[in-house]
Short mmCIF file of the C-alpha atoms (twelve columns), coordinates in Angstrom:
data_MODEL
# 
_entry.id   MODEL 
# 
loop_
_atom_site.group_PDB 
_atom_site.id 
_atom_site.type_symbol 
_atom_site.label_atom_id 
_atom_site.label_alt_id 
_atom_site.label_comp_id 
_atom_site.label_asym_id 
_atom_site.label_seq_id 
_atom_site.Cartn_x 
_atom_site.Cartn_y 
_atom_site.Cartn_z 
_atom_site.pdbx_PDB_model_num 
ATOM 1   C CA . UNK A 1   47.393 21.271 17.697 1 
ATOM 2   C CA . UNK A 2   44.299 22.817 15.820 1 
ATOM 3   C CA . UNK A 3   42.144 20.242 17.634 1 
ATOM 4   C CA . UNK A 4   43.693 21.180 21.098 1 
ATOM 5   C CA . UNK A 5   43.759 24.918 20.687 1 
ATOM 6   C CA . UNK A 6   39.757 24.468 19.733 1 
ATOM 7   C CA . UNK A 7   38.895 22.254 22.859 1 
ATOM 8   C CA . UNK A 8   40.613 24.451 25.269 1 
ATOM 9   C CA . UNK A 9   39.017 28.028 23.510 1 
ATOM 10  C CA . UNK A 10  35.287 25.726 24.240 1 
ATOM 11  C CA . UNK A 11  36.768 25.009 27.625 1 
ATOM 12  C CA . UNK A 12  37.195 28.515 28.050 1 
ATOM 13  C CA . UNK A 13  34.116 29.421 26.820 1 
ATOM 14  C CA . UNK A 14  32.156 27.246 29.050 1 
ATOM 15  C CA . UNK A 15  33.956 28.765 31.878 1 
ATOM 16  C CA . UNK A 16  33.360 31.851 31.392 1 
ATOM 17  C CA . UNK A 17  29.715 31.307 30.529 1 
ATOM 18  C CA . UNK A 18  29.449 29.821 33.870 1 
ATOM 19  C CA . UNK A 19  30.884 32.607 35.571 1 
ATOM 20  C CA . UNK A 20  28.394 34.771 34.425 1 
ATOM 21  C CA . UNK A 21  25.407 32.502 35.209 1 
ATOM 22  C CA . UNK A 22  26.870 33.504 38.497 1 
ATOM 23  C CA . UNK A 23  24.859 36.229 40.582 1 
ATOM 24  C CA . UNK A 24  26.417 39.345 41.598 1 
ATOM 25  C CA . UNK A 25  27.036 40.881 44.816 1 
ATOM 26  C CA . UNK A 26  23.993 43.029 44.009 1 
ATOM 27  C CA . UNK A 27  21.885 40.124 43.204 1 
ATOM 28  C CA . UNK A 28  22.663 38.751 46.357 1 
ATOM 29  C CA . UNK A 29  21.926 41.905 48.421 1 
ATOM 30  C CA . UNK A 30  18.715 42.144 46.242 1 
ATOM 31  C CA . UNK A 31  17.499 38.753 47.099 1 
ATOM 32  C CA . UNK A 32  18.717 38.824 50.811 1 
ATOM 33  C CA . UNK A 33  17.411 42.708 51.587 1 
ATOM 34  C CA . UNK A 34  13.371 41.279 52.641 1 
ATOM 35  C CA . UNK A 35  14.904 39.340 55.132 1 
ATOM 36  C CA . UNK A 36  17.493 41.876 56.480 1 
ATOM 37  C CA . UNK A 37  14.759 44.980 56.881 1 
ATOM 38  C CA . UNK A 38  13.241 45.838 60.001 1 
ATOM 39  C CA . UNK A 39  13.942 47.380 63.698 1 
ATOM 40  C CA . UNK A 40  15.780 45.264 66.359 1 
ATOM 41  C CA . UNK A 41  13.783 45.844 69.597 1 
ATOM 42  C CA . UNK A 42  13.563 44.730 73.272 1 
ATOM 43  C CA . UNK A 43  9.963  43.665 73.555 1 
ATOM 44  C CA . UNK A 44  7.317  42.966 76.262 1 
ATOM 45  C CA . UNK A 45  3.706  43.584 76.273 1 
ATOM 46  C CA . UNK A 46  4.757  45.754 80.007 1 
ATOM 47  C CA . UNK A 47  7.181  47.870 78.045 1 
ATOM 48  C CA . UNK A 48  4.101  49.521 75.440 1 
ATOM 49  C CA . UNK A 49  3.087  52.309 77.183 1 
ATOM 50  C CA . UNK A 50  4.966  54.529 80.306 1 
ATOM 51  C CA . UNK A 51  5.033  55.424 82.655 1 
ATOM 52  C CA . UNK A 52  4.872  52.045 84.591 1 
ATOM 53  C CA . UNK A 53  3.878  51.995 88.320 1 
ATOM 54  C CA . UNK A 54  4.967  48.337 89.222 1 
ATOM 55  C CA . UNK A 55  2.250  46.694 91.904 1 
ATOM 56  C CA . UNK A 56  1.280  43.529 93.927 1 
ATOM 57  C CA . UNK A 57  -0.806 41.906 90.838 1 
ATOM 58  C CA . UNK A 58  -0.686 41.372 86.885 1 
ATOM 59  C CA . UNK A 59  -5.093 42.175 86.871 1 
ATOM 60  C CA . UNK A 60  -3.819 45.834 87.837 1 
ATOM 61  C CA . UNK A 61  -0.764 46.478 87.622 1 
ATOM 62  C CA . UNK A 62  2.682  45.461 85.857 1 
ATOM 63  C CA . UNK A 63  3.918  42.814 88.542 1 
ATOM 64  C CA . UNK A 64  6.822  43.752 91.089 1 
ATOM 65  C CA . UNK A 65  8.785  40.707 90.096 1 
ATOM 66  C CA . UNK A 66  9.516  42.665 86.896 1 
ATOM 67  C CA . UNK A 67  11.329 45.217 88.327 1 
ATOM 68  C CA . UNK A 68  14.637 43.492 87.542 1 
ATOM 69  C CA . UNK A 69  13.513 43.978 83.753 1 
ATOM 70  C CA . UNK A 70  12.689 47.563 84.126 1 
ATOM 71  C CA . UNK A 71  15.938 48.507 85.973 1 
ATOM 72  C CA . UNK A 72  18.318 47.429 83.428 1 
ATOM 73  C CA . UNK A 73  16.227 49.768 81.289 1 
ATOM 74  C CA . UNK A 74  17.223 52.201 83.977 1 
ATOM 75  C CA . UNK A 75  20.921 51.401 83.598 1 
ATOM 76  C CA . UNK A 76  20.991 52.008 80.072 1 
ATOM 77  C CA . UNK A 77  19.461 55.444 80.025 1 
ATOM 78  C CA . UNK A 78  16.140 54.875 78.641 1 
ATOM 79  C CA . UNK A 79  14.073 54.943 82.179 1 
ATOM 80  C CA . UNK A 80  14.204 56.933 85.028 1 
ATOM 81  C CA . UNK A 81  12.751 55.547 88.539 1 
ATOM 82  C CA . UNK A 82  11.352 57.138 91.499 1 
ATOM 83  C CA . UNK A 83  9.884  54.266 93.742 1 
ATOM 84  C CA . UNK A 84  8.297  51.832 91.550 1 
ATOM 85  C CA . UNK A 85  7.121  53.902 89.093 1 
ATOM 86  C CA . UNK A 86  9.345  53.938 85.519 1 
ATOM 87  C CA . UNK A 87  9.353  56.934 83.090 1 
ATOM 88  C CA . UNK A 88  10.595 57.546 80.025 1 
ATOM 89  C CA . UNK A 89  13.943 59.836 79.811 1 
ATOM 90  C CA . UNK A 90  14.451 61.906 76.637 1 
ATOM 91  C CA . UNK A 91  16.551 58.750 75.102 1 
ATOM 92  C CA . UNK A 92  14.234 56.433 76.043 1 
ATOM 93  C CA . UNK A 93  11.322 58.797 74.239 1 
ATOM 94  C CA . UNK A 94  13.408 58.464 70.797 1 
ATOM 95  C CA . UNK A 95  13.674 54.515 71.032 1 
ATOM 96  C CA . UNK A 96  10.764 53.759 72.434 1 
ATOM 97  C CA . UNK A 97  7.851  52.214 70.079 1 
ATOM 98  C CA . UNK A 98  5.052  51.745 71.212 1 
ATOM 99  C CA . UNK A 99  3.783  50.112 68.020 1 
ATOM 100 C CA . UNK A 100 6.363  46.999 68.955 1 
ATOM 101 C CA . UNK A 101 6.144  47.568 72.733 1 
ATOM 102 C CA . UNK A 102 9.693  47.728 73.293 1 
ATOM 103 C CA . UNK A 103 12.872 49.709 72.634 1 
ATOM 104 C CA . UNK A 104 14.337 49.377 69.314 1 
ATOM 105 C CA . UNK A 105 18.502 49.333 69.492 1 
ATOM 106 C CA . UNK A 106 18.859 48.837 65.495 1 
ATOM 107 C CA . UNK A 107 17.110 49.830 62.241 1 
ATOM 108 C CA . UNK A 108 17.909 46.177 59.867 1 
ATOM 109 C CA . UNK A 109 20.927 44.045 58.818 1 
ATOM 110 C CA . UNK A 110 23.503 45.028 56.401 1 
ATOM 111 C CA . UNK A 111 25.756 42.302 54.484 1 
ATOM 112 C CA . UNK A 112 28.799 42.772 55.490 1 
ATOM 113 C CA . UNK A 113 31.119 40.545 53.389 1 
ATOM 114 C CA . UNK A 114 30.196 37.503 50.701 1 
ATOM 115 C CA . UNK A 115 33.024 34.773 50.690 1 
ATOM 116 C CA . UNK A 116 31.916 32.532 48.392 1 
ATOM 117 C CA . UNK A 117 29.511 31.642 45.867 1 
ATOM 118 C CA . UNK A 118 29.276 28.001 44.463 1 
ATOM 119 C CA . UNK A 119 27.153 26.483 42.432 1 
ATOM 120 C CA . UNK A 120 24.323 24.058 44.553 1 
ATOM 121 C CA . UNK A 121 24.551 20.136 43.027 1 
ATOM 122 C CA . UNK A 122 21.480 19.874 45.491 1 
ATOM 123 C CA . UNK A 123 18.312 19.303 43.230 1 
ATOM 124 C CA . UNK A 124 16.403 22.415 44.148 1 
ATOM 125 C CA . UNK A 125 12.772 21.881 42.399 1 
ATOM 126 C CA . UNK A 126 11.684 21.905 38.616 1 
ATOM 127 C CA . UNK A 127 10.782 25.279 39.275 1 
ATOM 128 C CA . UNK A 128 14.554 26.632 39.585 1 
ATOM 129 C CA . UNK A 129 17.039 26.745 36.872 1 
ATOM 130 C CA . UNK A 130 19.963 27.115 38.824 1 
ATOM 131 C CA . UNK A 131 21.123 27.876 42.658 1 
ATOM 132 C CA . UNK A 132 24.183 28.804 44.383 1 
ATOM 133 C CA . UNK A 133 25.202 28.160 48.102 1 
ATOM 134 C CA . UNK A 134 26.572 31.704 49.368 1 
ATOM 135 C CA . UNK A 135 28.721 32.170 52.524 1 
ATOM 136 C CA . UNK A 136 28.180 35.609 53.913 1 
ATOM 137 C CA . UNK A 137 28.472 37.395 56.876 1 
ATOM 138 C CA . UNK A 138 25.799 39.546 58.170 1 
ATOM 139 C CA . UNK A 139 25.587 42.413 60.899 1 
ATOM 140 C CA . UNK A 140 23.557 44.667 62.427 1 
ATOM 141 C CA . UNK A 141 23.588 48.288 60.933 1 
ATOM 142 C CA . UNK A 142 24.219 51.191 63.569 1 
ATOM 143 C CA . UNK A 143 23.546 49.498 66.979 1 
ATOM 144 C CA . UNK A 144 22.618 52.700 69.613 1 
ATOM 145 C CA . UNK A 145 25.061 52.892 72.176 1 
ATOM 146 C CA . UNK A 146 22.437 51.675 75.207 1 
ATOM 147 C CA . UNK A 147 22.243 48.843 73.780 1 
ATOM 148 C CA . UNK A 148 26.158 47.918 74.520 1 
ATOM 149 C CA . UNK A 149 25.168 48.458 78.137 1 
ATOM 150 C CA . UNK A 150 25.845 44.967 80.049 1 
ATOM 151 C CA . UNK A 151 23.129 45.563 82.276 1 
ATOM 152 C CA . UNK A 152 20.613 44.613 78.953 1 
ATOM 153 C CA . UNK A 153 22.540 41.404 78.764 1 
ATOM 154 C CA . UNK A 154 20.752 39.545 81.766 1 
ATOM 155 C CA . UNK A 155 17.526 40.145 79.533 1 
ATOM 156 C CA . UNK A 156 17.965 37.380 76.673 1 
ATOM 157 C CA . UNK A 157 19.844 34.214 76.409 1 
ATOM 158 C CA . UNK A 158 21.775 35.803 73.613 1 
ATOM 159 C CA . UNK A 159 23.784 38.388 74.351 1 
ATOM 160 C CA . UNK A 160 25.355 38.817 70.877 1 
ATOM 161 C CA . UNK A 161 21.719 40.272 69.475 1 
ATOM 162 C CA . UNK A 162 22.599 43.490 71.214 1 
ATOM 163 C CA . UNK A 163 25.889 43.924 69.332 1 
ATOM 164 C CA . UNK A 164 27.157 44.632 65.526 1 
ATOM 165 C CA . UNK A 165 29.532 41.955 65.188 1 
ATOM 166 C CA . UNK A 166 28.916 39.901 61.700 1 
ATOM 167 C CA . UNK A 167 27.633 36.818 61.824 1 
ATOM 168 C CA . UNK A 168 28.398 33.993 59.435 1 
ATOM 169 C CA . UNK A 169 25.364 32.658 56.976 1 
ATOM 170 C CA . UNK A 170 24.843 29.838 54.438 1 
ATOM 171 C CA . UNK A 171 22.415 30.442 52.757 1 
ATOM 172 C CA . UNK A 172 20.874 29.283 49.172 1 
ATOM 173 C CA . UNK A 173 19.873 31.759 46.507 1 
ATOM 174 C CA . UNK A 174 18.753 31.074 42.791 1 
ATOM 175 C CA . UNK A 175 16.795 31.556 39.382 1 
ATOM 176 C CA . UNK A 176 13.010 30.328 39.617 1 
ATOM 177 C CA . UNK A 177 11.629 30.163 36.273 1 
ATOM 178 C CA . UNK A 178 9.432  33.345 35.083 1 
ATOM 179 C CA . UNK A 179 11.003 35.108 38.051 1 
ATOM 180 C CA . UNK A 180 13.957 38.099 37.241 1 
ATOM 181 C CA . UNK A 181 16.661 38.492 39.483 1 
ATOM 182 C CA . UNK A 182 18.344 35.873 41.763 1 
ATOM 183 C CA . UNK A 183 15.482 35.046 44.907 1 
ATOM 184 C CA . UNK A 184 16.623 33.352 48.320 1 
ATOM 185 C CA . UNK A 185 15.333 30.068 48.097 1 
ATOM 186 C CA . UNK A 186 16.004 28.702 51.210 1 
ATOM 187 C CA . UNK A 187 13.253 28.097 54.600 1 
ATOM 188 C CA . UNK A 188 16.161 27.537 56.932 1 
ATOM 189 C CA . UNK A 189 18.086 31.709 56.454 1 
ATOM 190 C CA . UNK A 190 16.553 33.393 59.191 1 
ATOM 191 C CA . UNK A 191 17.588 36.510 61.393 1 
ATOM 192 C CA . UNK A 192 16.500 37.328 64.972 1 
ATOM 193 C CA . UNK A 193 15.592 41.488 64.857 1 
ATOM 194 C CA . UNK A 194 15.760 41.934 68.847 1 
ATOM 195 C CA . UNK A 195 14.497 39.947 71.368 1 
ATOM 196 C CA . UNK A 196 11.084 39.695 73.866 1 
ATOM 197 C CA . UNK A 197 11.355 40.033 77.769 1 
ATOM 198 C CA . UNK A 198 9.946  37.378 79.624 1 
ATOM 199 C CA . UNK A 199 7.372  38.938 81.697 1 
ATOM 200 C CA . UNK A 200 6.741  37.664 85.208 1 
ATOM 201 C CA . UNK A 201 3.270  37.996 86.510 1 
# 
């Protein structure tokens, strides 16, 4: 009985000592937050400076065929439009950025929920000591309200870039020796902040 009761306190011990190998939710956020900073914007190189007088050729002017692009700018609230000239109204002002020649909708990603951490069998590298494959879901933090406008849809293939609904990540996360903290160690995580307009000439 002696001999059992000491195996299973080892067990135990092991177990434990595993458990607290594993990172925390704030190592996780830590080693996830470089990836989830940074505006979500509309881009196009026709959206970096207003107001916009559309014309007959790209060598002067901001093509005609865009037009499409600029009025669902229009239906959102960010544009007004008198002929073919495009100005900006006072909500279009306040997201417009002229640094990323768009209109940004979001300021960075928040993690919404972690569901699981395991430990990765995967051999990662000499260089890490240990990594864990994390499920978590991911959203958008405080999406402006004209972005939800359906009119903005018709500008990307993915709709769902407009909106805050989480997302669902796998991503891979460990301890690189002479490193502190947990790091992301994995190429493939990547988020989309916003989207660029294809601009017709």
């Amino acid at each position: 009985m002696r001999i059992k009761a000491m195996a299973f306190v080892a067990t135990s011990t092991l177990f434990l000592t595993a458990c607290s190998e594993s990172p925390s939710d704030t190592d996780i956020q830590a080693a996830l937050q470089p990836r989830l900073e940074g505006a979500s914007c509309i881009k196009a190189p026709m959206f970096k400076t207003f107001p916009v007088t559309l014309g007959e050729s790209f060598t002067r002017d901001v093509s005609k065929g865009n037009a499409p692009a600029f009025d669902a700018l229009v239906a959102a609230g960010l544009l007004t439009k008198d002929g073919l000239t495009y100005t900006l109204t006072e909500a279009g002002t306040t997201a417009h950025s002229a640094d990323a020649s768009g209109f940004c909708y979001a300021q960075g990603y928040e993690i919404a929920k972690i569901h699981s951490t395991d430990v990765n069998t995967d051999q990662m590298g000499p260089a890490v000591e240990k990594s864990w494959l994390v499920t978590v879901d991911i959203r958008q933090k405080s999406v402006a309200a004209w972005a939800k406008n359906p009119a903005l849809e018709k500008l990307t293939l993915h709709p769902e870039s407009l909106t805050d609904t989480p997302e669902t990540y796998h991503v891979t996360v460990g301890r690189i020796k002479g490193k502190e903290g947990v790091q992301l160690i994995d190429p493939r995580f990547s988020i989309s902040h916003g989207f660029s307009v294809s601009q017709g000439f």
